[in-house]
C-alpha angles and dihedrals in degrees: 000000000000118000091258102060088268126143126178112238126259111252118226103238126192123204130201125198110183095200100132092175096051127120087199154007142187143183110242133178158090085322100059091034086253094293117158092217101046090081126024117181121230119232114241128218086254088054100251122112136238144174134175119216131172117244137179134253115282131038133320134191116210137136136198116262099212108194080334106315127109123241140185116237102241083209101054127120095242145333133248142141133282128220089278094053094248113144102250131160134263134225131194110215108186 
């Protein structure tokens, strides 16, 4: 929070998981603290899977866990490691 009361807003971000065989997926990353059952995905008619979630301003790593493996976004804005190590994806949100 800024000095003068001030918070930046939380963006709506959507997130899309193209795993059509998949039994479940999940959202994982820095914002749920990489917990498997902050953020389950829902299934789409077409089979992929989304979920919206509100996030704050700056930069966050995260990756989708598809029937319990991790997996890059294809779509994301750039890669890097997480605490583990483990190659994830990363999101601007501004």
């Amino acid at each position: 929070m800024s000095p003068y009361g001030y918070q930046k807003p939380l963006r709506a971000v959507s997130f899309i998981c193209h795993a059509t065989q998949a039994a479940a997926v999940s959202l994982v990353g820095d914002f749920n603290d990489w917990d498997p059952k902050a953020h389950p995905m829902k299934r789409m008619p077409d089979r992929s899977w989304l979920l919206t979630i509100n996030l704050k301003h700056g930069h966050h790593r995260y990756a989708f866990l598809v029937d319990g493996v991790l997996n890059l976004d294809p779509r994301a804005q750039g890669i890097t490691r997480n605490d583990k190590g483990e190659r994830v994806s990363l999101v601007p949100v501004s």
